[in-house]
C-alpha positions in Angstrom: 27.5 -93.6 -99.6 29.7 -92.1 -102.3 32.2 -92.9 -105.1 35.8 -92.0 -105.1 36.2 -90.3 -108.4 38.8 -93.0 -110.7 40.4 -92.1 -113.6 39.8 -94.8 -116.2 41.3 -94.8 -120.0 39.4 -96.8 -122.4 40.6 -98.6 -125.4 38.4 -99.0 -128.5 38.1 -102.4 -127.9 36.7 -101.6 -124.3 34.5 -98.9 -125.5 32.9 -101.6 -128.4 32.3 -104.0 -125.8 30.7 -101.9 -122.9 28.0 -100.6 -126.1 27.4 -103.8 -127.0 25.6 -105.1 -123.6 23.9 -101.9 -123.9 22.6 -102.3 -127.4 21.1 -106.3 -126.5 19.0 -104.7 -124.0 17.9 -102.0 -126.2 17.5 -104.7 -129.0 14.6 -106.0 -127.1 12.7 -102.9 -127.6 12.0 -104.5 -131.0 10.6 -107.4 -129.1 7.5 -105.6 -128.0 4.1 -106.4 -127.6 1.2 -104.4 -127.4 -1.1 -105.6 -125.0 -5.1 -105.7 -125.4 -6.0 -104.8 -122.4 -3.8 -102.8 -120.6 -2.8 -101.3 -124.4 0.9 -101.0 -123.0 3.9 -102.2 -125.0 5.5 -105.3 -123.3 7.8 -107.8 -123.3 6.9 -111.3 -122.5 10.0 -113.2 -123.1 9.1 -114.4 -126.3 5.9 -116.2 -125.0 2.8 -116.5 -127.1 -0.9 -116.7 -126.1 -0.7 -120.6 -127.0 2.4 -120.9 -124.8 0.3 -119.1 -121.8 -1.9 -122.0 -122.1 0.3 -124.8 -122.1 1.8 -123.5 -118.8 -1.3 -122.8 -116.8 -2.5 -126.7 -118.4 1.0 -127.7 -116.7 0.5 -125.9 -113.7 -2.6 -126.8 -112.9 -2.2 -130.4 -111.2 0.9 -128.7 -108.7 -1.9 -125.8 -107.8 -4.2 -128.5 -106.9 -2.1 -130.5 -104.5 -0.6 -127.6 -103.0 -4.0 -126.6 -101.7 -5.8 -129.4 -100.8 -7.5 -130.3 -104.6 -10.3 -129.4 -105.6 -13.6 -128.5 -103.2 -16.3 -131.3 -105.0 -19.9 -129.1 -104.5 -21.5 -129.0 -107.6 -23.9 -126.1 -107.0 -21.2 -124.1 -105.5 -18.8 -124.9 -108.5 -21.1 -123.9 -111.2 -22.0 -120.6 -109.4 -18.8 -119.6 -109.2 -18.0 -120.9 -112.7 -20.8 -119.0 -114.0 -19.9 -116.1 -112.2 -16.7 -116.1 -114.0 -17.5 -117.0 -117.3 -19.9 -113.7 -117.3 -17.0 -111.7 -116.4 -14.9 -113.2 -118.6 -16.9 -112.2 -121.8 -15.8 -108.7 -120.9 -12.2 -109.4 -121.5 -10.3 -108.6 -124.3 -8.4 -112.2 -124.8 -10.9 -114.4 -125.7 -8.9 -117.2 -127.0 -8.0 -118.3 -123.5 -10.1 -121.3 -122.3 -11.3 -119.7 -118.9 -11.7 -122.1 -116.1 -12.5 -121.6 -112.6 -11.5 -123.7 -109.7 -12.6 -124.1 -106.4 -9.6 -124.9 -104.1 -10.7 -126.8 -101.1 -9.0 -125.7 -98.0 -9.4 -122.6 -95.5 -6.4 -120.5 -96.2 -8.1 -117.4 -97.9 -6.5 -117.2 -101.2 -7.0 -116.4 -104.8 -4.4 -116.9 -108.1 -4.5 -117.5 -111.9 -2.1 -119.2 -113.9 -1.3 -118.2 -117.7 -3.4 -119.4 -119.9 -7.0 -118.6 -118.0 -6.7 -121.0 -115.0 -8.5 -119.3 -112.2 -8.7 -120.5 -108.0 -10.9 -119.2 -105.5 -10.6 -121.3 -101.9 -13.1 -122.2 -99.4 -11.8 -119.8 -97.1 -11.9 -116.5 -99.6 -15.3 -117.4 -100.4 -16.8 -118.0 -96.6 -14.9 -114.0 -96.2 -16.6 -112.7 -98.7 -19.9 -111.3 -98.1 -21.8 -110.7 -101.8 -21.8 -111.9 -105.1 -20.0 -108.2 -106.2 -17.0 -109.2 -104.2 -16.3 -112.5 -105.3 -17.1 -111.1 -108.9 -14.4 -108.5 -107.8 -11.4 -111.0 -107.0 -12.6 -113.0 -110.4 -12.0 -110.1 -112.1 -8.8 -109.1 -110.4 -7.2 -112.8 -111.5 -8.4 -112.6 -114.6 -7.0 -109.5 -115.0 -3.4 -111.0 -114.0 -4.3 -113.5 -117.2 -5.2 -110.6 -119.7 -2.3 -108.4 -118.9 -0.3 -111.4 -119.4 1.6 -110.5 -116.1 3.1 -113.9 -116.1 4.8 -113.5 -119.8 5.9 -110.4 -118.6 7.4 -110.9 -115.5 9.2 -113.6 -117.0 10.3 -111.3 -119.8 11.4 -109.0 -117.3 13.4 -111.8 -115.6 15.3 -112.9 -119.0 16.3 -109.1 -119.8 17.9 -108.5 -116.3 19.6 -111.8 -116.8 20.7 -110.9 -120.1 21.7 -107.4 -119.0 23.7 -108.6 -115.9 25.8 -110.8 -118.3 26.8 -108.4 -121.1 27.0 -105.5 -118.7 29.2 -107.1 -116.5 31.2 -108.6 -119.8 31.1 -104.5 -120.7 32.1 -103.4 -117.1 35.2 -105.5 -116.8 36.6 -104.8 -120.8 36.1 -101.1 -119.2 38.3 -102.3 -116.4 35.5 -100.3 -114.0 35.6 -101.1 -110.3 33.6 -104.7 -109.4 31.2 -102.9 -106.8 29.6 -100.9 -110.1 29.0 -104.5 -111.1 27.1 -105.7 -107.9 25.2 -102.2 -107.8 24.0 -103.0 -110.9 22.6 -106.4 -109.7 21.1 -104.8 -107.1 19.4 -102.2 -109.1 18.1 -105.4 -111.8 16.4 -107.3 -109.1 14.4 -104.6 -107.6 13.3 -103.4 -110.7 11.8 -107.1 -111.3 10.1 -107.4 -107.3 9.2 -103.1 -108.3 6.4 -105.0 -111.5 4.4 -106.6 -108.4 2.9 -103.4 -107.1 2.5 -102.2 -111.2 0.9 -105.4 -111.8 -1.2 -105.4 -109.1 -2.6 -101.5 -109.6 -3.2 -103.0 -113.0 -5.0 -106.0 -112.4 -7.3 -103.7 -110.0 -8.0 -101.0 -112.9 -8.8 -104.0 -115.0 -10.6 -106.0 -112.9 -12.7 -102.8 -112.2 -13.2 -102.8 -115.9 -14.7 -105.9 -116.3 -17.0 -106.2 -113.1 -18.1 -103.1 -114.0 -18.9 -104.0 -117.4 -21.1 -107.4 -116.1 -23.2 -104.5 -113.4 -21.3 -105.4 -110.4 -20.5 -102.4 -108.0 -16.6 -101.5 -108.4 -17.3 -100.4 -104.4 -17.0 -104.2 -103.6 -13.3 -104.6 -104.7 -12.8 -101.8 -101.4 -15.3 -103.5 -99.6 -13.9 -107.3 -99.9 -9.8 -105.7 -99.4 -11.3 -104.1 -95.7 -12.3 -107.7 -95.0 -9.0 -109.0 -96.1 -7.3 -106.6 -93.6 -9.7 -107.7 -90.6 -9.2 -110.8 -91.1 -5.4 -110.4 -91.5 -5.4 -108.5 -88.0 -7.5 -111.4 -86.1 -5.2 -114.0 -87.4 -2.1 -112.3 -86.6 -3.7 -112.1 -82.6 -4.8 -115.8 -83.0 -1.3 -116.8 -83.8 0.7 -114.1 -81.8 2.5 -112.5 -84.8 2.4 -108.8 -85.5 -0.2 -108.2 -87.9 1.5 -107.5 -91.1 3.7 -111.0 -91.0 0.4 -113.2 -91.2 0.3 -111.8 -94.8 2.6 -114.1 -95.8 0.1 -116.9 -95.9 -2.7 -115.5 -97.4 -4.2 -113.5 -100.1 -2.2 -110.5 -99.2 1.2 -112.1 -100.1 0.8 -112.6 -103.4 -1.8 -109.4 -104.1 -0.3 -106.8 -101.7 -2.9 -104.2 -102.2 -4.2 -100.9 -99.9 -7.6 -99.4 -99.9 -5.7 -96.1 -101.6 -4.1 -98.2 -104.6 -7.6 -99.5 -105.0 -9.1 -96.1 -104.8 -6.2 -95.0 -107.3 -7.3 -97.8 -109.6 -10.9 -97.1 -109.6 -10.1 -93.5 -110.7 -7.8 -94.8 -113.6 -10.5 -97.2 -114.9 -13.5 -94.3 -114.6 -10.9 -92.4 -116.7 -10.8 -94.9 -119.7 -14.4 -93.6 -120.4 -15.6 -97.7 -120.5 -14.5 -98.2 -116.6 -16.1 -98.2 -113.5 -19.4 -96.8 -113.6 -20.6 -95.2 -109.5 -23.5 -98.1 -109.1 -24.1 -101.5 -109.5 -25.4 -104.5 -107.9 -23.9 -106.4 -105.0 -26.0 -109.7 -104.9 -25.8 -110.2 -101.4 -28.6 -112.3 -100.4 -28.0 -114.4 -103.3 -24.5 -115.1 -102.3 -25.5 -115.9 -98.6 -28.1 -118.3 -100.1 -25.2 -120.1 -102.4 -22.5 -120.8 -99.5 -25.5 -121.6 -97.1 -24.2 -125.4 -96.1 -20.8 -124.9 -97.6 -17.7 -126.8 -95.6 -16.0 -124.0 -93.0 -12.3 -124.9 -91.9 -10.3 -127.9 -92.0 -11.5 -131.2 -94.2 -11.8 -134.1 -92.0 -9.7 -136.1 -94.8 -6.6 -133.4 -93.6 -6.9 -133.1 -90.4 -9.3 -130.7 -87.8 -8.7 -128.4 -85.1 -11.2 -127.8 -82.6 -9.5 -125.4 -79.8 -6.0 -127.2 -78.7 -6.8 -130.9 -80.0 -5.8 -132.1 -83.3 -7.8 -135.1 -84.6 -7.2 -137.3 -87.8 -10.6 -139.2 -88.6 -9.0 -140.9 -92.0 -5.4 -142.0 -89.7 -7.8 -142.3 -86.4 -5.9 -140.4 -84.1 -6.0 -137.7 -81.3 -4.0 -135.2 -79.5 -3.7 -132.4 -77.2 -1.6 -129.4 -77.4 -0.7 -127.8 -74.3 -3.2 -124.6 -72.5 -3.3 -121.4 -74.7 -1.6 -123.2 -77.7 -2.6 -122.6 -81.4 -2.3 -125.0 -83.6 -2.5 -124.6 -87.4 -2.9 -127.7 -89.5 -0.2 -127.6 -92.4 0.1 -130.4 -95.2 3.1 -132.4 -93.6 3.0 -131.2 -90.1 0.7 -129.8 -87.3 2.6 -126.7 -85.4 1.6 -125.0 -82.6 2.6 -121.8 -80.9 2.4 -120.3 -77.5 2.6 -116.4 -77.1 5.6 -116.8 -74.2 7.2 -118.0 -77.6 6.9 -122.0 -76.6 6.2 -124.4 -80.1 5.4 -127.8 -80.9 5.8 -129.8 -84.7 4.1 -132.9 -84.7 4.4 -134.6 -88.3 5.0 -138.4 -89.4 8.3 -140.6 -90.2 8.2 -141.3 -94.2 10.6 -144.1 -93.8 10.0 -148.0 -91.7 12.1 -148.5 -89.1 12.6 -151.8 -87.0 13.7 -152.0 -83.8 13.2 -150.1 -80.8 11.8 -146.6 -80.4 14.7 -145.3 -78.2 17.3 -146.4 -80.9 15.1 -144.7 -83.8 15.2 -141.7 -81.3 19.1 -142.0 -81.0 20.6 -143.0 -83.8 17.6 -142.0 -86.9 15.5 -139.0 -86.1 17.8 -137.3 -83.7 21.6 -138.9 -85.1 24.4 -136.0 -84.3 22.7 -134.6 -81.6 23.7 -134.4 -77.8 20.4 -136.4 -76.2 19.8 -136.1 -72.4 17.8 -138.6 -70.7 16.7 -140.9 -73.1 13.5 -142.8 -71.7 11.4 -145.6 -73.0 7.7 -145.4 -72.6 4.3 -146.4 -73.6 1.3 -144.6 -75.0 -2.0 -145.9 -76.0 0.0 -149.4 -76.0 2.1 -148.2 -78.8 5.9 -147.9 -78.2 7.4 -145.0 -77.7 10.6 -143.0 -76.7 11.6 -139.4 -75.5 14.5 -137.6 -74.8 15.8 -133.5 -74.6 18.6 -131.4 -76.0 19.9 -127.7 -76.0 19.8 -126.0 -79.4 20.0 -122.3 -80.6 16.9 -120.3 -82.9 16.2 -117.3 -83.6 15.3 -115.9 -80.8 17.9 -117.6 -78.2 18.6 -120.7 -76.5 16.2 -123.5 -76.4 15.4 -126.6 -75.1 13.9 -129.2 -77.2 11.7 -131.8 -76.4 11.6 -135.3 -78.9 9.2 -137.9 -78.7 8.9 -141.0 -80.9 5.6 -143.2 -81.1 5.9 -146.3 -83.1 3.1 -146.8 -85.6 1.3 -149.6 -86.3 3.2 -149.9 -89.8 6.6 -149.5 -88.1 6.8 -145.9 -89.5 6.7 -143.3 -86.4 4.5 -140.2 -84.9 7.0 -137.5 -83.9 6.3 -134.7 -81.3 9.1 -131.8 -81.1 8.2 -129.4 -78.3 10.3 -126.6 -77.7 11.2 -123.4 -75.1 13.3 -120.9 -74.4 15.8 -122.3 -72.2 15.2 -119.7 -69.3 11.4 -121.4 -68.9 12.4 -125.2 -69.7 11.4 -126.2 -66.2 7.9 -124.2 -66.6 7.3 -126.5 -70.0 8.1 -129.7 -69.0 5.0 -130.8 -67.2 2.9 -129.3 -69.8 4.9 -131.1 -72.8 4.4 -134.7 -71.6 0.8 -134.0 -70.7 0.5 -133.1 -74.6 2.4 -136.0 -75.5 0.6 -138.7 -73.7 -2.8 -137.2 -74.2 -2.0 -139.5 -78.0 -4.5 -141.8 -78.4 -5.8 -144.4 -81.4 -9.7 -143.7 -82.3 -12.2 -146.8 -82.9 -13.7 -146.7 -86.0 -16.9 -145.8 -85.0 -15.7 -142.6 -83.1 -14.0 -141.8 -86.3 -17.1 -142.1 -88.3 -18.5 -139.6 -85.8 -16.1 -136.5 -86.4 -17.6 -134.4 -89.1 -16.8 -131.0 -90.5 -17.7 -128.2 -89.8 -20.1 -126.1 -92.0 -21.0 -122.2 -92.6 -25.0 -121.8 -91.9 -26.4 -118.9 -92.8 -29.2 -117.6 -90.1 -31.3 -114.4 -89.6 -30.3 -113.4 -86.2 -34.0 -113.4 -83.7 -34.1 -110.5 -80.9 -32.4 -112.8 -78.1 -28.9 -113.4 -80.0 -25.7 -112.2 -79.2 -22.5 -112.5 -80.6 -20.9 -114.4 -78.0 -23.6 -116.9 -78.0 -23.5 -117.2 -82.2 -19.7 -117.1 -82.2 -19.2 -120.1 -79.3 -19.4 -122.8 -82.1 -16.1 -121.3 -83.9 -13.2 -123.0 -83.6 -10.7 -119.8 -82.3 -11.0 -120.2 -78.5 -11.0 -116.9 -77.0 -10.8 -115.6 -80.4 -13.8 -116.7 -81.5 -15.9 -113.3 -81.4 -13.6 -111.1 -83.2 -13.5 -113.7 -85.8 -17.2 -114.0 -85.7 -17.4 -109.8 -86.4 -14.9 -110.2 -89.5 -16.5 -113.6 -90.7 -20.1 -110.8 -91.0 -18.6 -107.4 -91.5 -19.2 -106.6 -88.0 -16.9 -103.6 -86.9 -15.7 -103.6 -83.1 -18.5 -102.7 -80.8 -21.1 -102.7 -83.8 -24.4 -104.8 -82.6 -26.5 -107.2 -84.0 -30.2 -106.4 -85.7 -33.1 -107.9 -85.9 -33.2 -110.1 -89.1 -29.8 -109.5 -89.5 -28.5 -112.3 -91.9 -25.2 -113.9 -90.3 -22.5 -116.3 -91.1 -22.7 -118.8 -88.1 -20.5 -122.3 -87.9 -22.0 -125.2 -86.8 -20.3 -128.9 -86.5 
């Protein structure tokens, strides 16, 4: 791409107001803060340590009911708690009010908000294999809180803003050409998404630091980020997605990190003469012993998954998916997805209708769209309704299957299968099998579905990993998962008095 050269006269006035964008952006050099831990001069939009803590204490209720609230086990809780309170000593802000949250549901995550609000999930902490590698993702958040990456982020965010104004005020009193304008934007924004990967190097230096400092082996932070990647691989095969995109769920979304940045990071802290020291303890055993007993998967009061059925204890209520489907239990809606490229959504009306299912069908759920065959039917002696339609995605033409089940309350179940057009006829069996496979539990089967918890056993002569792994709930995934669940590498074996990670309902 290049620039035809243009000719361009400037009056005084012009030339005053092009310096003067440029002189508000250097005007927050004065701004400046000099951070105590990563001892770099930054600017957090005017934020002080006080304001840090009013936003993670404003925060902290939307962090909860995005994840699933908070995971009640009190001698899990005050391990982990204690665990990062230790760590926390070793940071250089001690006026934050440190407090660490268990976050109960199985997507494997970690996050801090400003202010010293730390979250660890169920799922992170059944991954993770030894006290050093939990103590190394508590020290990686609480780095994010130290550095005050929030502040400056949002710093970051007010000076582009700032600097987009007066330099496009500046750009058209110069009369310059309107694509110099929309470079510029360009050139703003990815220098705000650019502080991630900074931020993130830094938070690993730091964190570093401070395990360090409380005897933990820096090693785990490597160890823990292979896990993260194994586990990122296996669900990527589990949900048919190429093994980067699962990212976007987990951990590795929000901390995208490599083994080398890691490496990079250890280096830098060794460097500051009070970093990361070449030994330390991992805590293994004592870790195992901790989550021992500890709830695996989804809560019964959300939902479970056990192979292609979905089942709702609390709403007493049951469905199958179609052969080879997996389903992932989301906080609105169940999907499902087939590797020929076949979904389902199954989710619940918010508002009461009256009348009859077909005309919900018709004229509510499925208004302004072309329905074919609209049938009345019924399922489990609840009312119900179905129909199809053509519609366009992503990947082509499709055909969409709707079915309405009137609930007991006059809101409605909703089932939304879909194929690509070319295999509609393939689908269709399979589709209303799912459908009518809805049934109503009793309370007393209800009463029966527990969850599932993480066991921790020392593996006898006679085991194998296809007999410990059967009780996972991944289908013909379930040994690969079992290997990342333990640290098992593909092909490794099992040892005698081996101490493993098994599930049991």
């Amino acid at each position: 791409m290049c620039f035809e050269p243009t000719s361009v006269i400037l009056s005084r006035r012009q030339v005053l107001a092009g310096l003067a964008s440029g002189a508000a952006l250097v005007g927050t050099a004065g701004c400046l803060d000099t951070n105590a831990a990563s001892g770099r001069d930054s600017f957090t939009g005017f934020q002080s340590i006080q304001d840090d803590i009013a936003e993670g204490q404003a925060n902290h209720p939307k962090i909860l009911k995005a994840f699933g609230g908070v995971y009640e086990h009190r001698r899990l809780t005050g391990y982990v708690t204690r665990i990062g309170g230790t760590l926390a000593k070793y940071t250089e802000y001690q006026q934050y009010p440190y407090r660490f949250t268990i976050l109960n549901t199985p997507i494997v995550n970690a996050l801090a908000l400003p202010g010293g609000y730390i979250y660890v999930t169920r799922g992170l902490l059944a991954l993770a294999s030894s006290e050093a590698e939990l103590a190394g993702v508590l020290s990686h958040e609480l780095a994010h809180v130290t550095a005050r990456h929030g502040a400056e982020r949002r710093g970051a965010q007010q000076v582009a803003q700032i600097g987009l104004l007066l330099g496009a005020i500046g750009l058209r009193a110069a009369g310059l050409p309107s694509g110099l304008m929309q470079l510029g934007q360009t050139a703003a924004i990815a220098a705000i998404k650019g502080y991630s990967r900074e931020h993130e190097l830094e938070a690993d230096t730091l964190g570093i630091r401070y395990m360090s400092r409380a005897g933990y082996h820096p090693e785990a932070m490597v160890s823990f980020l292979r896990s993260l990647r194994a586990h990122s691989k296996v669900e990527a095969q589990l949900q048919g997605l190429p093994p980067g995109e699962v990212d976007q769920f987990n951990i590795m979304a929000t901390h995208p990190r490599t083994v080398e940045r890691v490496r990079q990071a250890q280096g830098q802290a060794a460097g500051t003469g009070n970093g990361a020291k070449k030994w330390g303890r991992w805590g293994r055993e004592k870790y195992l012993t901790q989550i021992d007993g500890m709830m695996f998967g989804d809560d019964p009061k959300q939902g479970l998954i056990r192979g292609n059925k979905f089942i709702h204890p609390g709403l007493r209520f049951e469905f199958r998916a179609p052969k080879d489907f997996i389903l992932r239990n989301g906080a609105k809606r169940v999907t499902g997805q087939h590797p020929s490229g076949a979904a389902m959504v199954f989710d619940m009306s918010a508002v009461i209708r009256r009348g009859p299912a077909a005309d919900y069908l018709q004229f509510g759920w499925a208004a302004n769209t072309q329905l074919q065959d609209l049938e009345s039917l019924t399922i489990d002696g609840l009312e119900g309704a179905t129909a199809w339609a053509e519609g366009q995605n992503q990947t082509g033409p499709v055909r969409i299957r709707a079915l309405a089940i009137r609930r007991e309350d006059g809101r409605f179940y909703r089932f939304m299968y879909i194929s690509p057009l070319a295999k509609a006829g393939r689908w269709e069996a399979p589709f209303r099998r799912s459908g009518l496979s809805f049934r109503r539990l009793d309370v007393r089967s209800a009463a029966r579905i527990k969850a599932q918890r993480l066991l921790v056993v020392t593996a006898r002569p006679e085991d194998t990993i296809a007999g410990l792994a059967k009780t996972l709930p991944y289908g013909r995934f379930n040994d690969a998962w079992f290997r990342v669940l333990n640290d098992l590498a593909p092909g490794q074996a099992l040892t005698a008095k081996q101490r493993l990670k098994v599930i049991a309902s």
